[in-house]
N, C-alpha and C positions, 0 to 999 in steps of 0.2 A: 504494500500500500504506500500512498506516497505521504513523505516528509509536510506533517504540519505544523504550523506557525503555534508549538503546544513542545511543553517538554517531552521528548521520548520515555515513554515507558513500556515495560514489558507486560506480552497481552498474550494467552494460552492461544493458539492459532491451530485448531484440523483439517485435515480433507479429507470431505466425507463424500463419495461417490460424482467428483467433478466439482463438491462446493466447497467451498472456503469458509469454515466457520468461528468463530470469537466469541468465548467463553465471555458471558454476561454476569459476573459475580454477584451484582445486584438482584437481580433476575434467577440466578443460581441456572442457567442454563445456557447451552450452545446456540448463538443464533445468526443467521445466516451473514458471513460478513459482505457487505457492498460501502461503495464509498460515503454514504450517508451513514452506518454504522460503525466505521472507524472512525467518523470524525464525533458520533455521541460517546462511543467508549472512551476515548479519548479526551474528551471534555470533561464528561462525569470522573476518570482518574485526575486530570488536571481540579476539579471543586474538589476532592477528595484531600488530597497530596499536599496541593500548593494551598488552596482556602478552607480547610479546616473543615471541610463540609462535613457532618456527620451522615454517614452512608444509608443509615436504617431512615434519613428523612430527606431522603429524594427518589424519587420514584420515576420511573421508565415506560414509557409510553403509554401513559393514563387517559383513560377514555375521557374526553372533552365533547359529550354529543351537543350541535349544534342545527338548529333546524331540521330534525330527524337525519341530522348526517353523523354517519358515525366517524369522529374524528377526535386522534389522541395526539396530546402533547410529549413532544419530545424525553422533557426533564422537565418533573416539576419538585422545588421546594416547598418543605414546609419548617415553618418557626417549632420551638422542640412543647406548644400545646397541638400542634398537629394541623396547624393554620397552614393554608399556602402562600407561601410571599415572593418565589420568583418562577416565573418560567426560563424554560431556553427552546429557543427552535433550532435543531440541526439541519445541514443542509451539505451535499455534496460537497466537499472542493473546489469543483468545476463549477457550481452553480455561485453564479452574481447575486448580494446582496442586496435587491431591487426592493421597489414600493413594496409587490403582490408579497413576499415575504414580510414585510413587514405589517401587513391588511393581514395575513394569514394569521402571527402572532397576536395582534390586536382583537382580533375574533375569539381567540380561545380566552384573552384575557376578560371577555364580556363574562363567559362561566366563573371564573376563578377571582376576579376581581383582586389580583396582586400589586404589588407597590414596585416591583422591580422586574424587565424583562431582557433577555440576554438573547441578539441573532449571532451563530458562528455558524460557518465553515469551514471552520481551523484554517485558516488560513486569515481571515480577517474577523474582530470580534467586537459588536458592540453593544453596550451596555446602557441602560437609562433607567431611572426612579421615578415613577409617577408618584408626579404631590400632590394631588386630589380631582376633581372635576373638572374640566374644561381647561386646567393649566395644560401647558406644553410639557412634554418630557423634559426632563433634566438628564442631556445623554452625559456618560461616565466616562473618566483618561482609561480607568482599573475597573476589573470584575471587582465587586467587593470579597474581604473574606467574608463568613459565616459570621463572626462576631461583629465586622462591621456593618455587616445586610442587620442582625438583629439590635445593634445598637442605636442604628438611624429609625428604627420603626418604635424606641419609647419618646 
């Protein structure tokens, strides 16, 4: 897989019958690796590692149903009462971080209603804090850590 803009870490890698699979430790299971699943494994080790994220409170592709559509978010956090406070949307590599990804994120956040939303591709990564209704984002230099994401929310 190719070199992303994320520290390297080591990731259990099989092939199983032609497929390339990456052991989901979250998940506790093998799941099929393609470019948009190297760059969530990889993110979620990056919140883990480098931001402190406690693991048992982010969760892997959560169902976000949306106008009878069934649609889950990437990576969602939650604060350690079980509240959610960030999403992340993952996206290929190759794929541009355009409007429609960003209208994509925003849609799941009507469900979840969080204060903090993250778009990567590992390759490029950005960040914002919503501060209430009708304000603009406040986009971020830095992913927060875990202690900083819960200390800006008292």
């Amino acid at each position: 897989m190719k070199e992303l803009n994320l520290p390297e870490y080591s990731f259990r890698i099989i092939e199983t019958e032609k497929k390339r699979m990456i052991l989901d430790t979250l998940r506790r299971k093998y799941v099929k690796l393609t470019p948009e699943e190297w760059v969530r494994q990889s993110f979620v080790r990056y919140l883990i590692q480098e931001g402190n994220y406690p693991p048992g409170l982010i969760g892997i592709e959560v169902p976000a149903p949306y106008n009878r559509l069934k649609k889950r978010v990437d990576i969602l956090i939650h604060d350690r009462a079980g509240h959610p406070v960030m999403i992340v949307e993952c996206k290929s590599y190759d794929v541009p971080l355009d409007e429609p990804v960003f209208e994509q994120i925003a849609t799941y956040n009507m469900k979840f209603n969080v204060p903090y939303l993250v778009v990567t591709n590992g390759m490029r990564h950005y960040a914002c804090r919503l501060t209430g209704k009708g304000d603009k984002p406040e986009y971020l230099l830095t992913i927060p850590t875990y202690e900083e994401l819960l200390s800006s929310l008292l």
